[in-house]
C-alpha positions in Angstrom: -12.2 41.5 58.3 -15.5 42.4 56.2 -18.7 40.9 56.9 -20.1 38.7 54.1 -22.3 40.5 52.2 -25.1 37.9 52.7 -24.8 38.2 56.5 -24.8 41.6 56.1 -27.8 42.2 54.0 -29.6 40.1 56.9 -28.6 41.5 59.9 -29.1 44.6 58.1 -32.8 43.6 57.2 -33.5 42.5 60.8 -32.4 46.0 61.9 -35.1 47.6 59.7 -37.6 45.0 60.8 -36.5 46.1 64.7 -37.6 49.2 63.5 -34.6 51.3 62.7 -34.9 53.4 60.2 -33.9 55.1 56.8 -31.3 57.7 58.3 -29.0 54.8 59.6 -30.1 52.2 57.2 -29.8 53.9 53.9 -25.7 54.1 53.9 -25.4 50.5 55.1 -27.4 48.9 51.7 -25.9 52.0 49.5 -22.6 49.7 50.5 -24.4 46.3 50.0 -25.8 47.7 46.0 -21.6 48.7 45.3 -20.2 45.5 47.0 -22.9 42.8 45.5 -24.5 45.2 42.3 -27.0 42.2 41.2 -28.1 41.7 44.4 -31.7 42.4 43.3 -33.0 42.3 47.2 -31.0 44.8 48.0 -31.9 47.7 45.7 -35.7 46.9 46.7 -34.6 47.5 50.5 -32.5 51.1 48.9 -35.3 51.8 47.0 -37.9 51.5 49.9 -35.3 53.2 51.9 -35.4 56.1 50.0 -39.2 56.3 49.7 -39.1 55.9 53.4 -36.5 59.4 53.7 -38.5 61.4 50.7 -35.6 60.7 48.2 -38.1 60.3 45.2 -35.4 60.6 42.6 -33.1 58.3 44.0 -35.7 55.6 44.9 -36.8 56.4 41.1 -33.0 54.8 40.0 -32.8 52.4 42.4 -36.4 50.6 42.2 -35.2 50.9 38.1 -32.2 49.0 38.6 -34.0 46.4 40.9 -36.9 45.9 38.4 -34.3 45.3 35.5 -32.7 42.9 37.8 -35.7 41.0 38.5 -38.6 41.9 36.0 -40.9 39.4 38.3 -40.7 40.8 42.0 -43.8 42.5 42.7 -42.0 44.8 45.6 -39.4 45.7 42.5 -42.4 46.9 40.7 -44.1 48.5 43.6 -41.5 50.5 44.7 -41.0 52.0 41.3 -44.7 53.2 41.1 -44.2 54.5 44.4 -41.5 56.6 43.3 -43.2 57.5 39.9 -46.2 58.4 42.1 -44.1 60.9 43.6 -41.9 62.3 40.8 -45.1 62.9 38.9 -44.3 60.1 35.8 -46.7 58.8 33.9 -46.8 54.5 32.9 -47.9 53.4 36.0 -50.5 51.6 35.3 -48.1 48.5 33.3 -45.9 48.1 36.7 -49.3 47.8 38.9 -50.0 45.2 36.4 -47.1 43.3 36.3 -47.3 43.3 40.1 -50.9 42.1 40.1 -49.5 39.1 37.0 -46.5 38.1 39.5 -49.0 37.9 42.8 -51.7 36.0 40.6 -48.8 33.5 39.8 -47.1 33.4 42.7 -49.9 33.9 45.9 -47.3 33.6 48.5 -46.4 36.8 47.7 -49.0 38.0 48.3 -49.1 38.1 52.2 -44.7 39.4 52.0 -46.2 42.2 49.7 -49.4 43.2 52.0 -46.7 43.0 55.2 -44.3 45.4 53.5 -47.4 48.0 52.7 -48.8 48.0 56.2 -45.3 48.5 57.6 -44.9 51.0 55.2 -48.3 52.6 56.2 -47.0 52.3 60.1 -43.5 54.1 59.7 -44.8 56.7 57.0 -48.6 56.4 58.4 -50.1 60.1 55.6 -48.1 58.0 52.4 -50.7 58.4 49.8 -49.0 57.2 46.9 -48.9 53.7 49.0 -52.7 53.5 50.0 -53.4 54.2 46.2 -51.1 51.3 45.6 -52.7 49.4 48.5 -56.5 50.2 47.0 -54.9 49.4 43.7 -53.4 45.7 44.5 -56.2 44.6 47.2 -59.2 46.1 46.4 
């Protein structure tokens, strides 16, 4: 028998927060995105996975998907300027915004969002395109 995909999504999360990392991680929430496709948290977790393993491109489509999912989540947002940062594309600049809008409205956020960058400074510790964000969202 499968494991829900809810239980699986979170024991999969609290094996990335154990500090596993993208090689074994990124093929377990590929399956989560095709089992549960509107499953918005998991295609930030793919995106950041890929951005984690240098998979610009892919992150690029992923953190897409996961923004049109959920226009509001600022990670949704963050990981696609990440991976815009990376690929070279311009229109940053309205993502970093709507990220700043859905923090302003929503300051509990705020601390999940300054956790995920300083564990994403920690397992990827010379990511530039994340201190810009960083300098960017917490001046």
């Amino acid at each position: 028998m499968t494991e829900p995909i809810n239980d699986l999504f979170d024991n999969s999360l609290e094996r990335y927060k154990a500090g596993e990392g993208p090689d074994t991680l990124l093929p377990v929430f590929k399956d989560i995105c095709d089992r549960a496709p509107k499953l918005t948290a998991a295609w930030i977790c793919l995106s950041w996975l890929y951005l984690l393993d240098d998979q610009a491109t892919l992150a690029y489509k992923t953190a897409q998907k996961a923004v049109k999912l959920n226009p509001q989540d600022p990670q949704a947002h963050i990981n696609l300027v990440l991976a815009m940062l990376e690929e070279g594309k311009t229109g940053v600049r309205q993502h970093i915004e709507e990220a700043q809008r859905s923090l302003a409205i929503n300051p509990e956020l705020r601390q999940d969002i300054q956790e995920s960058i300083e564990d994403g400074l920690a397992r990827k510790p010379d990511w530039k395109g994340l201190n810009r964000v960083k300098n960017w969202l917490f001046p």
